[in-house]
C-alpha positions in Angstrom: -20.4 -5.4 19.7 -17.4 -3.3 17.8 -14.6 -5.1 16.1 -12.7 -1.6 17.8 -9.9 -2.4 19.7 -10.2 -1.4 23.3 -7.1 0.9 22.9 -5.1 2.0 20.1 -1.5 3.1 20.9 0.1 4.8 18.2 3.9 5.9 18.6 5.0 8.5 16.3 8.9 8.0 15.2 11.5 10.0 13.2 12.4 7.2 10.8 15.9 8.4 10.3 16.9 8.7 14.1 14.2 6.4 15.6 13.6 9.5 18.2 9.9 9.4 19.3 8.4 13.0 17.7 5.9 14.9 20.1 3.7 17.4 18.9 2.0 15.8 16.0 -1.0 15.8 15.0 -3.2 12.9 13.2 -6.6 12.1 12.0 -8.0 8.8 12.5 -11.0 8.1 10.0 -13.5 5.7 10.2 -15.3 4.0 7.5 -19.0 4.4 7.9 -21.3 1.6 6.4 -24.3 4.7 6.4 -23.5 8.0 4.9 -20.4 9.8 5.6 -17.0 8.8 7.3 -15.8 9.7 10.2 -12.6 11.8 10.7 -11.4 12.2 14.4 -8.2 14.4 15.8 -7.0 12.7 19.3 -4.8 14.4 21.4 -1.3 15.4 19.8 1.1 13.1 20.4 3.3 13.7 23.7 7.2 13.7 24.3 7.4 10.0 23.7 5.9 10.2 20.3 2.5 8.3 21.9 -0.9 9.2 21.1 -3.7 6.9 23.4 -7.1 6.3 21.1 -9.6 4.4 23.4 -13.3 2.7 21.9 -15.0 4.9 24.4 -13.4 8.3 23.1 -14.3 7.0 19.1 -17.6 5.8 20.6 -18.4 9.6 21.8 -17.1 11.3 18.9 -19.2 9.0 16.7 -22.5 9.8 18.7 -21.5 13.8 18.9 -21.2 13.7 15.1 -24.5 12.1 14.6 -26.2 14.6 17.3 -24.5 18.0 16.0 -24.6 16.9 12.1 -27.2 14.5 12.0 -27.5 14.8 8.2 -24.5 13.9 7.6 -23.7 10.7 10.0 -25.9 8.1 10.8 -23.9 5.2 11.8 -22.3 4.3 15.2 -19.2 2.7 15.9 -20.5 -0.9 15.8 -21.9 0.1 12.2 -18.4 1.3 11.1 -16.5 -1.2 8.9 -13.3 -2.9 10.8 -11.0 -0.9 9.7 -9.6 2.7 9.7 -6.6 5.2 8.2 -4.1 7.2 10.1 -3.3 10.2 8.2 0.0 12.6 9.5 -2.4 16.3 9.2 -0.8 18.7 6.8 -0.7 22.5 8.1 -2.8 23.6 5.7 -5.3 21.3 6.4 -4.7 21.6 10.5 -5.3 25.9 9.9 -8.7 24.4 8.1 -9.8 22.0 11.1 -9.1 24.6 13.7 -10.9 27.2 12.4 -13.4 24.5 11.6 -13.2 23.4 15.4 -13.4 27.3 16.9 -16.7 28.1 14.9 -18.4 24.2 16.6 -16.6 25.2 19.8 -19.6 25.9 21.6 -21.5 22.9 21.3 -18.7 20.3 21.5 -16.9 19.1 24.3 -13.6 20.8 22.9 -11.3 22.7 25.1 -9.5 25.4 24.2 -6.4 23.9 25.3 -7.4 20.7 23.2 -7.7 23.0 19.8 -4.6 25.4 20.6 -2.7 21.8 21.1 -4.0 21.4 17.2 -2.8 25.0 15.7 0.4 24.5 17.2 1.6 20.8 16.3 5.0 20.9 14.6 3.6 18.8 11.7 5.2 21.2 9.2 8.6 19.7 10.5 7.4 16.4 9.1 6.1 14.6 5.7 3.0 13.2 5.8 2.5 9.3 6.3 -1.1 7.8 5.8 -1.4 4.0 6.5 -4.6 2.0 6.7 -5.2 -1.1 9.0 -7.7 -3.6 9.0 -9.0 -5.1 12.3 -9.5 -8.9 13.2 -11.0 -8.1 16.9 -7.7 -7.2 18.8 -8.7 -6.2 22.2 -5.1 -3.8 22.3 -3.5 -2.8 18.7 0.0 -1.1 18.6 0.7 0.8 15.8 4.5 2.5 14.7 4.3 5.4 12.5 7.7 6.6 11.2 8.1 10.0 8.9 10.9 11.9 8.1 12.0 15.4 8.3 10.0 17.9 6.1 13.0 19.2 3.7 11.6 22.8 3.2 11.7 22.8 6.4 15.2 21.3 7.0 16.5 23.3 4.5 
């Protein structure tokens, strides 16, 4: 049994306009009780600023971690700690993941469509927002980000 929520619906919003922000991409991690933590990209978000994370989908990234690096993870989702971080991905670190993601590419389930969504999020546009949430067995958990323009880039 997982203390997961069956879905997590995040909604990405500019904070001074309240428009929904598409295009963004974030990292969920998950605190391992065993070894290393877990960091997970879900789909950008789309034109309404909504990003869908399911207990399934973090259930069969958990267990494709442990198969492909089984040094570094040992512990499922159930053995994960109820709680997790949402981090806003900074380019440089997105330019990192993809290249990360294109060299695994083979043995994943990873589209190429699914990492070109990545390498092209506007998340330069924005400032970085990272926010952790504990969880006391919500079946559904709906989560409002807010972040403001990136001033370099506004500039």
């Amino acid at each position: 049994m997982t203390d997961f929520p069956d879905v997590i619906n995040i909604k990405i919003l500019d904070f001074g306009n309240g428009q929904p922000v598409n295009r963004i991409a974030i990292i969920i991690q998950l605190f391992a009780k065993h070894k290393n933590d877990y960091y997970f990209i879900p789909q950008v978000s789309d034109e309404n600023g909504n990003i869908e994370i399911t207990q399934d989908w973090l259930r069969k990234e958990t267990r494709l971690a442990g198969e492909i690096f089984i040094m570094d993870y040992s512990s499922s989702l159930e053995d994960c700690y109820p709680k997790f971080k949402l981090e806003i991905i900074d380019s440089r670190k997105i330019k990192h993941i993809v290249e990360t993601m294109e060299s695994y590419k083979k043995a994943t389930p990873w589209t190429q469509q699914y990492i070109d969504s990545i390498a092209t999020a506007d998340n330069y546009k924005y400032m970085l927002v990272s926010t952790n949430y504990e969880l006391h067995g919500e079946k559904k958990l709906d989560i409002v980000i807010k972040t403001t323009t990136n001033r370099e880039y506004s500039l």
